[in-house]
VEXKOL-719350 format. One record per residue (C-alpha): x, y, z; residue in one letter. Coordinates in steps of 0.001 Angstrom, whole numbers, plus 524288, in hexadecimal, padded with zeros to 5 digits. Layout:
# residues N
XYZa ...
# end
This chain:
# residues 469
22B3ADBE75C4BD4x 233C7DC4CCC41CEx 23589DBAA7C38C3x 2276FDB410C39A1x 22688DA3DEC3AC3x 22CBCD9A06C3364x 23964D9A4BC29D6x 235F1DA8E4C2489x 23F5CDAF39C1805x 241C9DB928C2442x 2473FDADF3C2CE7x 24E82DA94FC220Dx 254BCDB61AC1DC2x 258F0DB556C2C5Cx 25E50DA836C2AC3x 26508DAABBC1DB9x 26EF4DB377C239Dx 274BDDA752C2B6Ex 275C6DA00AC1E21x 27035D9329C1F67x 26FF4D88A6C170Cx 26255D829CC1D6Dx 25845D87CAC2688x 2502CD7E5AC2DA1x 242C2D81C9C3483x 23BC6D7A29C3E22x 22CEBD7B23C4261x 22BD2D862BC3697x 22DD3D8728C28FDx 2239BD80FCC21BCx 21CCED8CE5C1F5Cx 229E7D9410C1CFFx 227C3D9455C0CF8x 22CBFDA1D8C09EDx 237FFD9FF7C1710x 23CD7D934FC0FF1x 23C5CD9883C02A0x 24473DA382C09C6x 25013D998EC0DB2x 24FA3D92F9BFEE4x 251BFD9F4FBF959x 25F16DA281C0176x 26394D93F9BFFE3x 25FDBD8F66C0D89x 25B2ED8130C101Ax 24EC0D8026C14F6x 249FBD72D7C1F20x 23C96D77A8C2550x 23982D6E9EC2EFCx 22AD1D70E4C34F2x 21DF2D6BE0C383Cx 213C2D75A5C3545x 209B9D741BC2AB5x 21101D7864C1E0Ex 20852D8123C144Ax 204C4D7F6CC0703x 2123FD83B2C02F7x 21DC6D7DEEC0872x 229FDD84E8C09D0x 235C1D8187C00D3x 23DF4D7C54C0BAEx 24871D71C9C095Cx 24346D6837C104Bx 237B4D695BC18D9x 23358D6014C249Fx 2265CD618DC2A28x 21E2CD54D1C2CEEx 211E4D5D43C2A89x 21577D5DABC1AE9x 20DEBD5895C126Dx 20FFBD48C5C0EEDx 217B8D49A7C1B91x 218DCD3E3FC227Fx 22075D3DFBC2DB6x 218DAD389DC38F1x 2160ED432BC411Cx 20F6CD50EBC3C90x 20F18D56F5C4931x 21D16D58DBC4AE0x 22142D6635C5040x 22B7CD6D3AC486Fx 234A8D690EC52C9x 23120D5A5EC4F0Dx 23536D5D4FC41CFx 241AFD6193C4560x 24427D56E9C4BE3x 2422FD4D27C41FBx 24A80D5640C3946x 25501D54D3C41C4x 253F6D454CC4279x 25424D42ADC35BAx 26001D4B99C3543x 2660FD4500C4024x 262D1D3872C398Cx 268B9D3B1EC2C06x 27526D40E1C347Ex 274D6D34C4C3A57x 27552D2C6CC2E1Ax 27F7FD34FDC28C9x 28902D322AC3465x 28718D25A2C32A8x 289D9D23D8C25A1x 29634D2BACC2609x 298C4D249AC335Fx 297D5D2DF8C3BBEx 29171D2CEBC4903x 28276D33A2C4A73x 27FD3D40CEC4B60x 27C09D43AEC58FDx 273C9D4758C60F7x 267D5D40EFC5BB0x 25ADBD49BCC5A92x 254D6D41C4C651Bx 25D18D4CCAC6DDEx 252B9D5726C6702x 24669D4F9EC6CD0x 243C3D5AD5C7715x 24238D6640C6FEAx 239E4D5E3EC6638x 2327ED5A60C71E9x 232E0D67CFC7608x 22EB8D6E96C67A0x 2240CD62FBC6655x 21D41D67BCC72FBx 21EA3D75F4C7125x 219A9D7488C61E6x 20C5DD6DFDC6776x 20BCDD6455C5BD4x 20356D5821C5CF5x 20B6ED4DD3C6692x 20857D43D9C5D16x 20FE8D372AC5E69x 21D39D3D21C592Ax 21C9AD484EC603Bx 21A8ED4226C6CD8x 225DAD3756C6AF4x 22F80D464DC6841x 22905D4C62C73FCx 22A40D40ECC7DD0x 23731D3E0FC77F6x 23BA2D4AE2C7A45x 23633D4C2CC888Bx 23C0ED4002C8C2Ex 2499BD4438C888Bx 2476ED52B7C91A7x 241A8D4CC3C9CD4x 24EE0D43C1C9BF9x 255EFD509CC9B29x 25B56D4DA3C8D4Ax 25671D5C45C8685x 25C70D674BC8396x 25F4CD71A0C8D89x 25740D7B50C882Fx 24CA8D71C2C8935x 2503CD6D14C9668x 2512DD7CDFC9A53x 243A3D80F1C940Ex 23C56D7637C9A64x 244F6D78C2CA87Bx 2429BD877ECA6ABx 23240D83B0CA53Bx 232FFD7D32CB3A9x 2316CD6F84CAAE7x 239F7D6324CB1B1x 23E5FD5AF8CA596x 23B23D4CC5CAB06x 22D42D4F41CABCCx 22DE5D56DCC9F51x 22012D5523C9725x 21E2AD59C3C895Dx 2157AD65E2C8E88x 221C2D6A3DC9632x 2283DD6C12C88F0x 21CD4D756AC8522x 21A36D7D5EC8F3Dx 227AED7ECDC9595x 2322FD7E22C8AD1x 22A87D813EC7E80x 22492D8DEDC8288x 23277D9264C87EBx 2387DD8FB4C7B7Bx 22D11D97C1C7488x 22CB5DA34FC7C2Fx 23AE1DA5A7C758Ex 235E0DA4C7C66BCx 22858DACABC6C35x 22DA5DB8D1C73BDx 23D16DB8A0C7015x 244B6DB011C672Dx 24513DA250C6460x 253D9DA1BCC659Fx 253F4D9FABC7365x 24BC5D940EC7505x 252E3D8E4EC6958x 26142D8F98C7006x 259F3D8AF2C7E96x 256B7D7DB9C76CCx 264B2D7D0FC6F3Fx 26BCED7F70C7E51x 2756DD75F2C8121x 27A04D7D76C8E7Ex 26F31D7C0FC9860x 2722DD8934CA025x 26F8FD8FA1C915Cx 26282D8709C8F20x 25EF7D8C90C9C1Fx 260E4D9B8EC9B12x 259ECD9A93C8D0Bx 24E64D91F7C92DAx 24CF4D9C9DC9D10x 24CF4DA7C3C92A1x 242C4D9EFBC8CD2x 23AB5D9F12C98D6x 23CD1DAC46C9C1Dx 2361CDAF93C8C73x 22B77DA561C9015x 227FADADE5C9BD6x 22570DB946C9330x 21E88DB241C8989x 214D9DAD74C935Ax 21240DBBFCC984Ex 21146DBF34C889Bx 20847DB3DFC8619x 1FF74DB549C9367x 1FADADC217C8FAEx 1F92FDBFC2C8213x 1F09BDB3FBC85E2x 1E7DCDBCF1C9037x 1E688DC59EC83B9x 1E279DBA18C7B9Fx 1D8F7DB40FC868Bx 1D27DDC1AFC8790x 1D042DC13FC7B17x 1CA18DB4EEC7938x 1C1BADB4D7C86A8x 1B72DDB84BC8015x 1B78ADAABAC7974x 1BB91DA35BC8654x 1AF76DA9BCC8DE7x 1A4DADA897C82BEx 19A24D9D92C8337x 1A007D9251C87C5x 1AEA9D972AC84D2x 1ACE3D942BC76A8x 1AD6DD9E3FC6B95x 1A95DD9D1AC5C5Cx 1B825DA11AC5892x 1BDC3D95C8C547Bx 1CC17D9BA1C50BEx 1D05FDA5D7C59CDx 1DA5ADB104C5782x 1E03EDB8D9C60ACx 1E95ADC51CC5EBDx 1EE39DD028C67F6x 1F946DDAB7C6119x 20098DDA4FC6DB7x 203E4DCB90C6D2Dx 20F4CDC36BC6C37x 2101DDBCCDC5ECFx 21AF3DB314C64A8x 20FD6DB00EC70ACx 203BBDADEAC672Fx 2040EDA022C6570x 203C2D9E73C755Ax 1F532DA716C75A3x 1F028DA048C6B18x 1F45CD92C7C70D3x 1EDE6D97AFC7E70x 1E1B5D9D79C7952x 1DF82D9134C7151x 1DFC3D88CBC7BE6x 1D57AD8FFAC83F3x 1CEABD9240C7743x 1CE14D853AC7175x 1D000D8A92C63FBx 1D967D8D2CC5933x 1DF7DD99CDC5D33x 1E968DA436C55A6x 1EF96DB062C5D73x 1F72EDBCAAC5512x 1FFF7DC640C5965x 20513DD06AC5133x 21077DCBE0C495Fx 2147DDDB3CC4463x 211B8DE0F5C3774x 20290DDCF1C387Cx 20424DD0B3C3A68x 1FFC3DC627C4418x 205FFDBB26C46D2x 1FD66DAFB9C4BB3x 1FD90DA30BC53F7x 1F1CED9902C543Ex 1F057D8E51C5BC3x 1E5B4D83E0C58FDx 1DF21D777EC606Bx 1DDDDD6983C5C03x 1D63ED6720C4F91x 1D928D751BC4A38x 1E4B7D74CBC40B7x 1E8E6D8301C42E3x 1F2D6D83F7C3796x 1E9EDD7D50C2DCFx 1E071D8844C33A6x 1E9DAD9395C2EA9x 1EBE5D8CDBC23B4x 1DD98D8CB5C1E69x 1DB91D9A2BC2197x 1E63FD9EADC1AD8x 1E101D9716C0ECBx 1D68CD9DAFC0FB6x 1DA04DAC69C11C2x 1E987DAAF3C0D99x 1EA34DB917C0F76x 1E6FBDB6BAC1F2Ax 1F481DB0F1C2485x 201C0DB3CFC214Ex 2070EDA872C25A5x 203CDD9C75C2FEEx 2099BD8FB7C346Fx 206E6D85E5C3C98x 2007DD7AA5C3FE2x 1F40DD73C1C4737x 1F47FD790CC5485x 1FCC4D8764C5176x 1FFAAD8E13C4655x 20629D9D14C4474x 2017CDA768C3CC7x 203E4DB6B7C35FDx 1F966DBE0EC313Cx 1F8A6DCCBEC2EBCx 1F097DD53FC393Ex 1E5E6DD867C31E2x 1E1C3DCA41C2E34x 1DF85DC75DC3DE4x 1D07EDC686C3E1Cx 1D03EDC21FC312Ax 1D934DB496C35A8x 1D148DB520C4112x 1C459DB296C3AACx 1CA51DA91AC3275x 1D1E7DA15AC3DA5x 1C44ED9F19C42EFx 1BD13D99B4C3774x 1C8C0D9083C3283x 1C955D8CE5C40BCx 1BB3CD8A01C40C7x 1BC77D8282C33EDx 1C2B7D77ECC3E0Fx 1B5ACD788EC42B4x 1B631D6BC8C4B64x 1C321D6C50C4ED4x 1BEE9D7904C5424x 1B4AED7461C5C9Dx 1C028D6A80C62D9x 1C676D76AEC68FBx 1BABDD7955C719Cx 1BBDBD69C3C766Cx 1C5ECD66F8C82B1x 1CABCD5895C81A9x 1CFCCD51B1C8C24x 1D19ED43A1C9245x 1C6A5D41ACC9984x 1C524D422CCAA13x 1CF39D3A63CB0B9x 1C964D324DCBD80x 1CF36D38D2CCAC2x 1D96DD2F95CCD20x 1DFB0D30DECBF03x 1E15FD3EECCC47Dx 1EEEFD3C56CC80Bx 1FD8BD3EA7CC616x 20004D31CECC1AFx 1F4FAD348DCB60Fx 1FD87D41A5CB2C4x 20A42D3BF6CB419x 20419D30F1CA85Cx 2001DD3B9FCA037x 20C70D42D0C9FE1x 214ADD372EC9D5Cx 20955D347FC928Dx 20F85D3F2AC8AA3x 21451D4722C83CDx 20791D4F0AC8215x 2052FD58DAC793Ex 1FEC4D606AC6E46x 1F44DD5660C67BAx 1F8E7D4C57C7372x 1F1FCD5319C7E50x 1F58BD5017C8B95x 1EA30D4996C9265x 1E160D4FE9C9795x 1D5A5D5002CA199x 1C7FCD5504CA4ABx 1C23DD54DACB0D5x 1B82FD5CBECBAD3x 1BFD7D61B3CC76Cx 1BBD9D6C62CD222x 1C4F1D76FDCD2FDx 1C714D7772CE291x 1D34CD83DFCDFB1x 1D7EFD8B7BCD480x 1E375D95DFCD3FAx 1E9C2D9E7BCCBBBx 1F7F6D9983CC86Ex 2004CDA2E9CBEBFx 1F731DAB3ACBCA1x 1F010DA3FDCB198x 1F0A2D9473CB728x 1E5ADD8F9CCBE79x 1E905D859ECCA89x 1DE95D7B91CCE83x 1DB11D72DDCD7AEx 1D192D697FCD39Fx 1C8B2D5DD8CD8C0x 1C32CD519ECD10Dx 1B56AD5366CD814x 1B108D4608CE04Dx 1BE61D4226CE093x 1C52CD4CEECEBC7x 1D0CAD4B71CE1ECx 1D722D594FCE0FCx 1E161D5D80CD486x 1EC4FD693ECD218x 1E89ED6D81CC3A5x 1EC83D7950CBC52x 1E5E8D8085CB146x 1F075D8751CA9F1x 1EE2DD94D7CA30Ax 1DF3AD92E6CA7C1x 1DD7ADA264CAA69x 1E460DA5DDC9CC3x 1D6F5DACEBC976Ex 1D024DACACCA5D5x 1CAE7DB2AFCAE95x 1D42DDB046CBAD8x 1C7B9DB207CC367x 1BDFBDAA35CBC5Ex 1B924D9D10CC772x 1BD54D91F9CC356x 1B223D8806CC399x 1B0A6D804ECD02Cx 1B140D7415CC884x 1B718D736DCB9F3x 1B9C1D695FCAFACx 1C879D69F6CAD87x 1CF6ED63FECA33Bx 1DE2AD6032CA6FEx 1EA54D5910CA4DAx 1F35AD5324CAEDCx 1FEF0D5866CB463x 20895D55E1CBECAx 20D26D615CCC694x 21B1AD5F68CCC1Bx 21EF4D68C8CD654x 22770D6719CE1D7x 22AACD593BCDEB0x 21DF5D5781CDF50x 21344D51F8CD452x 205ECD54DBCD3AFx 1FB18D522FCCB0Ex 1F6BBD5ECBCC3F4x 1EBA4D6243CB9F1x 1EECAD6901CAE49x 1E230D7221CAC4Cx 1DEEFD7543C9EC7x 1D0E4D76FBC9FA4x 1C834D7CF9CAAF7x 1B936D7A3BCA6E5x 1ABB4D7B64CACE2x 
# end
C-alpha cells in the first residue's frame, strides 16, 4: 500500500539501510526496471526470481529466472513464483552439495524436498494451471502433510481451518490455509504469516495461525459487503434477457472499498458473471488501484498489455498473467479504461462467447451416485486451476431447501424415477439474490462430489455450483 507492487526504488531505499550485498525477489520483479536499476546504482546484487510475463524491457537484474522468458526452456511455464523458488533453491542445494563433496565434506542438509508443502501450499493458492509438474509438487507436497511431515505453521493454519491432515486434498490448501495467510498481507502485514510458516515451536505456529484466523474473519465481513455492493451493481446484467449482457469486460469501483479485498470481488463477480472482470478501489492521491480476474481462453495480462499499446497514456503500470493481473491508473481515466477493457475484451471475440458455456462431465447413472465414486475422484487428484475437478450435470427435484450461514443454500434432492434422495449444498448461491426468490420445483444442477465427514460418520454430499431451470 505504501510502497506499491514489486521491487520499487522506495522498497529499496528501505532495504539499503540494512546494507545488503544481494536482494532476491520471488513471484515479482520482472517488471521492477526502474526498482532494479535502483539496487545497481547503490551496489546491491540483484537475483529476481518470477513467473509473470516480463515486458518489452527487462530489468537489469543480475541474474534473472523466470521460465516465461523468452527462448526459455525449462519444461514447465505454469510454475507459480513459489515453483521458481524452489528450483532456485535445488540447484543451490545441488551445487552445495557438489562442493561438500569435493572438499569432502558430508551434504548440506536438509534437502529441499523438506520445502514441498509450502510449494504445495503457494501452487494452490497462486491458481496456476496444474499441469503435469505442478501436480507431481502439489501431490508431493500433500502426501508429506497428511503424513504429518510440514511445518507447524502449516500444520496450525490448516488445524485452525477445521481441516484433518490425512484426508488433506489440494482444495483444503486453498480455501483453508491460503486465504488465512492472505488476510495478513490484505488487511495488516505480511510479517505475520511469514514468521507462522518459519515457526519451529508449535504453541507459537498456533497463536500466529489464530491471529491469522482471527484477520480472516474480518476480511470476510470486509469482502461480504463489498461483494453485495458489487452484485447490486451488476443485477441489472444478471436479471436482463436471459442473464446475458452486451458488456463483454466489466469494471466495477466503489470509493469506500478495500484495495487489499479487490481481487476477492472481482474473482466472485466473475464467476457468476462468466466474464473477464476488473474491480478499483481508491489507492490515494487519485489513483485507483485495480484487480482483474479473467476466464479460460481470455489472456487477461496480454489484455492490459494491448490496451496499453494502444493508449500508453491509460495505465500506469500492470502485471500479471492469464487468469489475474494488477493494475494503477489515475481516477480520471476510469470510464475511459472501462470502455476500452470491453472492446479489447471483445477482440477475444470467441473466447468470449466460451464464458457464457458451463462444461461439465456429463450425467452419471444412479448407482455411480455413490461414496465410493467420490472417494475415486478425490484420490484422482490433485485438482486444480486448468485440471478441473470432475464434474456433473443432472435433473433432480428439490423435495427441501434452507438457508445455512446466511448466504449457503442446503438441499435435498431426488433423481426422479429412481426414489434415490441426496444431501447437496450450493455454496454462496444467495451472494447477488434474492433470499426469497422459489427455487424451481425441479432444476438442472451441475455438481461435484463430496464426502461429508461428521461424527465419525461419512456421507455422500453434492457440491452445488449451478442451480438451473
Amino acid at each position: 500500500f505504501e510502497f506499491g507492487y514489486g521491487l520499487t526504488p522506495e522498497i529499496v531505499a528501505v532495504a539499503a539501510r540494512r546494507a545488503p550485498s544481494l536482494i532476491v525477489t520471488v513471484d515479482n520483479g520482472i517488471s521492477s526496471v526502474a526498482g532494479v536499476a535502483a539496487a545497481r546504482s547503490q551496489g546491491i546484487a540483484v537475483l529476481v526470481t518470477d513467473h509473470h510475463l516480463a515486458g518489452t524491457v527487462l530489468p537489469e537484474a543480475d541474474v534473472i529466472v523466470n521460465p516465461n522468458l523468452a527462448g526459455a526452456t525449462f519444461g514447465s511455464r505454469a510454475l507459480a513464483g513459489v515453483g521458481v523458488a524452489f528450483y532456485v533453491m535445488a540447484a543451490m542445494h545441488r551445487r552445495l552439495t557438489d562442493l561438500a563433496r569435493a572438499a569432502g565434506r558430508e551434504a548440506p542438509t536438509p534437502g529441499v524436498a523438506e520445502c514441498l508443502d509450502l510449494v504445495a501450499l503457494g501452487t494452490v493458492a497462486d491458481l496456476v494451471p496444474l499441469d503435469a509438474n505442478n501436480r507431481r509438487l502439489v501431490a508431493q507436497g500433500l502426501k508429506r502433510i497428511r503424513a504429518g511431515r510440514c511445518s507447524p505453521g502449516v500444520r496450525a493454519l490448516l488445524e485452525v481451518g477445521g481441516r484433518v491432515l490425512p484426508t488433506l486434498v489440494a482444495s483444503d490448501l486453498g480455501f483453508a490455509a491460503g486465504p488465512r495467510l492472505n488476510a495478513a498481507g490484505r488487511l495488516d502485514d505480511m510479517t505475520i504469516g511469514i514468521r507462522c510458516l518459519l515457526a519451529d515451536s508449535p504453541v507459537e505456529a498456533r497463536s500466529l495461525a489464530a491471529r491469522l484466523d482471527q484477520l480472516n474473519v474480518e476480511r470476510r465481513v470486509i469482502e461480504a459487503r463489498m461483494q453485495d455492493d458489487a452484485m447490486l451493481a451488476i443485477r441489472s446484467v444478471l436479471e436482463g434477457a436471459a442473464g446475458r449482457s452486451d458488456r463483454r469486460g466489466v469494471c466495477l469501483y466503489d470509493g469506500s472499498w478495500h484495495q487489499g479485498v479487490v481481487g476477492l470481488v472481482a474473482s466472485r463477480v466473475k464467476d457468476r458473471l462468466r466474464r473477464p472482470v476488473v474491480a478499483f478501489a481508491d489507492a490515494g492521491d487519485s489513483w485507483l488501484r485495480g484487480s482483474a480476474r479473467s476466464i479460460a481462453g481470455v489472456h487477461v495480462r496480454d489484455v492490459l498489455d494491448a490496451m496499453a499499446t494502444r493508449e500508453p497514456d491509460l495505465i500506469e503500470r500492470f502485471g500479471g498473467h492469464a487468469m489475474a493481473a494488477g493494475l494503477t491508473l489515475r481516477r480520471e481515466n476510469l470510464d475511459r479504461f472501462a470502455s476500452s477493457f470491453d472492446l479489447e475484451v471483445a477482440r477475444w471475440s470467441e473466447a468470449a462467447r466460451l464464458g457464457d458455456v458451463i462444461e461439465t462431465d456429463g450425467e452419471l447413472e444412479v448407482g455411480d451416485l455413490s461414496l465410493a465414486t467420490a472417494e475415486t475422484v478425490r484420490e484422482a487428484g490433485p485438482w486444480g486451476q486448468a485440471f478441473p475437478e470432475p464434474s456433473f450435470d443432472g435433473r433432480f427435484v428439490i423435495r427441501s431447501s434452507r438457508i445455512v450461514g446466511q448466504k449457503h443454500l442446503k438441499l435435498w434432492v431426488e433423481m426422479p424415477g429412481t426414489g434415490r434422495r441426496f444431501d447437496a449444498i450450493a455454496f454462496n448461491y444467495l451472494q447477488g439474490r434474492d433470499a426469497g426468490a422459489a427455487l424451481p420445483e425441479t432444476a438442472q444442477l451441475v455438481y461435484r462430489l463430496d464426502i461429508n465427514e461428521y461424527n465419525g460418520e461419512r456421507r455422500l454430499q453434492l457440491l452445488v455450483d449451478h442451480v438451473l431451470p
